[in-house]
C-alpha positions as CSV (number, residue, x, y, z in Angstrom):
1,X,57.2,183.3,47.2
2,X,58.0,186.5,49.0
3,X,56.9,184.4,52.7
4,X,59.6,181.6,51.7
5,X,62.0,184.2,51.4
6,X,61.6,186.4,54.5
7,X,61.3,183.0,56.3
8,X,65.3,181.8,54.6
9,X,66.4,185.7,55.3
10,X,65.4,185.1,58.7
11,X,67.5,181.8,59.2
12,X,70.3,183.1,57.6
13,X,70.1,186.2,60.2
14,X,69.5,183.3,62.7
15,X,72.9,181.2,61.9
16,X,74.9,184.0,61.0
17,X,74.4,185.0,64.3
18,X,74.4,181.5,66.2
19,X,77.7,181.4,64.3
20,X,79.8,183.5,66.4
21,X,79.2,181.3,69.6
22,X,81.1,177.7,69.0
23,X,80.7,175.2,71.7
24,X,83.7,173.2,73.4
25,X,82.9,170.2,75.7
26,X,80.6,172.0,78.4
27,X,81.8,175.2,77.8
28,X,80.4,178.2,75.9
29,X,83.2,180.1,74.1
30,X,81.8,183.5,73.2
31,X,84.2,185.1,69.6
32,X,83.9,188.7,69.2
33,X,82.6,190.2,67.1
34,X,83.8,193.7,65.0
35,X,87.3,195.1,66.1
36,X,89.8,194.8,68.7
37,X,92.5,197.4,69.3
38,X,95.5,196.1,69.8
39,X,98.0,198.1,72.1
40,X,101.3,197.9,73.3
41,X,102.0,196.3,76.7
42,X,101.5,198.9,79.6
43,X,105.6,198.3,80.0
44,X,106.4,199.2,76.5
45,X,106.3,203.3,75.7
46,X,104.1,203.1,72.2
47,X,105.8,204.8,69.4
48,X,102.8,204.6,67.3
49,X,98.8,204.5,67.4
50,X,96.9,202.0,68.3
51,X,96.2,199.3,66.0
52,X,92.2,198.8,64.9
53,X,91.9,194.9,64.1
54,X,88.9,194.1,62.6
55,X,88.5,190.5,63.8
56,X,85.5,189.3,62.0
57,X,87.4,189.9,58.8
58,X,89.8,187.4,59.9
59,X,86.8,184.3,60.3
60,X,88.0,182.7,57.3
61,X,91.2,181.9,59.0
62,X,91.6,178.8,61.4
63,X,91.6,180.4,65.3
64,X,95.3,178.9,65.5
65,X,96.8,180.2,62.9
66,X,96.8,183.8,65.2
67,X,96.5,181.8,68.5
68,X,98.6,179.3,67.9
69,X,99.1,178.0,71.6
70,X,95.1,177.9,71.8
71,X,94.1,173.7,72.0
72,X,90.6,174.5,70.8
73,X,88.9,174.2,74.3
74,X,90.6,176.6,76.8
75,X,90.1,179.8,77.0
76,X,92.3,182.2,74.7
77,X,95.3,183.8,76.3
78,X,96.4,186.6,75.0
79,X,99.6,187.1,73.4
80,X,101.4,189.0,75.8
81,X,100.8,186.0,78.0
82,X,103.7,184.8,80.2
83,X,106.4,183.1,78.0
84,X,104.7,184.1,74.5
85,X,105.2,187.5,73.2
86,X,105.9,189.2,76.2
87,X,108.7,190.9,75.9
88,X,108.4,194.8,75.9
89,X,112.0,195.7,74.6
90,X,113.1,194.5,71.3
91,X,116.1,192.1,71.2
92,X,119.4,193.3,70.2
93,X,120.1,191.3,66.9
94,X,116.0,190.3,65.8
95,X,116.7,189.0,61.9
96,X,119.1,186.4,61.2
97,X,119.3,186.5,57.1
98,X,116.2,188.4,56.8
99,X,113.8,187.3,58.7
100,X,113.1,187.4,62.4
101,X,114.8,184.8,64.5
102,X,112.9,182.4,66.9
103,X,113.5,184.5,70.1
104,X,112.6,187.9,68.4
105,X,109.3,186.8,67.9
106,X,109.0,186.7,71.7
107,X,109.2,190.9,71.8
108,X,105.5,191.5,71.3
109,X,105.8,194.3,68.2
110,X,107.8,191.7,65.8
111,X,105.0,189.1,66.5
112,X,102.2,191.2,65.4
113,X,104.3,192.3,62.1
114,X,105.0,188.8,61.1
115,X,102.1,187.3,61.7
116,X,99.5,190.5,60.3
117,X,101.9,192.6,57.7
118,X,103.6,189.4,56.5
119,X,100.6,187.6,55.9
120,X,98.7,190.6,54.0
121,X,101.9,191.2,52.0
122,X,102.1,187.8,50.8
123,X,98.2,187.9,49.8
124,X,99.4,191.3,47.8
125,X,101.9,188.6,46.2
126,X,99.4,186.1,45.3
127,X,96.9,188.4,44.5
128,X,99.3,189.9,41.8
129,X,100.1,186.4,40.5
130,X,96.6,185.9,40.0
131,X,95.5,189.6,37.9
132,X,98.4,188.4,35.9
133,X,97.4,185.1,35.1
134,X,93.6,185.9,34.7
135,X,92.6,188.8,32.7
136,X,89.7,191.1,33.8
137,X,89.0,189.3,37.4
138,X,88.6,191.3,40.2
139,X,90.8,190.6,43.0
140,X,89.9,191.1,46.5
141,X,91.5,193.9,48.7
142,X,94.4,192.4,51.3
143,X,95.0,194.0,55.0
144,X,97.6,197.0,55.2
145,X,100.9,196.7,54.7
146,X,102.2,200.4,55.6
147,X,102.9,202.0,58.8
148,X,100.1,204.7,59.0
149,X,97.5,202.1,57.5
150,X,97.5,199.9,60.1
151,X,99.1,202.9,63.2
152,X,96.6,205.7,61.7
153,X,97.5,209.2,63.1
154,X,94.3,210.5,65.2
């Protein structure tokens, strides 16, 4: 009994790790693993620290729905990429009833907030929505929301 399960511990160890390599057509595309700190362009003055973004949190998520131009085969750009969120001043008018406009999103700081504060505060919502509903279940921490969570003072 013991040998059958040091044999399955060893598989899992196995495809957990053969499952941060996916293959595309004839190409190896390597994900990485741990975090990734995400800075301001070298353009851009940074008002805050840098951001520690623990990417193999995020491998529940579909690789577009943070690299959204990516077709699944060529190789990741990143997002200060030509055209995308490059822009290293922020627009003069960004929201338009609310929320940020269309061309706001193209300064890189209001792209990173909508797509990684907005998405953890609506799991806060749904999350609340949830303990409310369901007594006694425990409900599974979101990202940060706050300033010095995510830009921590060194």
């Amino acid at each position: 009994m013991q040998k059958k399960c040091i044999v399955l511990s060893c598989l899992l160890v196995v495809a957990v790790t053969w499952s941060t390599v996916a293959f595309s057509e004839d190409k190896l595309l390597c994900i990485p693993l741990g975090s990734i700190a995400l800075k301001a362009p070298a353009q851009a003055k940074a008002q805050r620290a840098d951001v520690d973004f623990p990417h193999s949190v995020h491998f529940g998520y579909k690789c577009q729905d943070c690299h959204h131009t990516w077709d699944g085969g060529a190789e990741i750009k990143s997002c200060m990429t030509a055209g995308c969120h490059d822009q290293v001043t922020p627009p003069k008018r960004p929201l338009k009833k609310g929320e940020y406009t269309e061309a706001s999103i193209k300064y890189y700081k209001y792209a990173y907030h909508v797509l990684c504060r907005d998405c953890h505060q609506e799991i806060k919502v749904t999350n609340k929505k949830i303990a409310k509903a369901v007594a006694n279940v425990e409900i599974q921490k979101t990202g940060p929301t706050g300033c010095n969570e995510c830009h921590p003072k060194h």
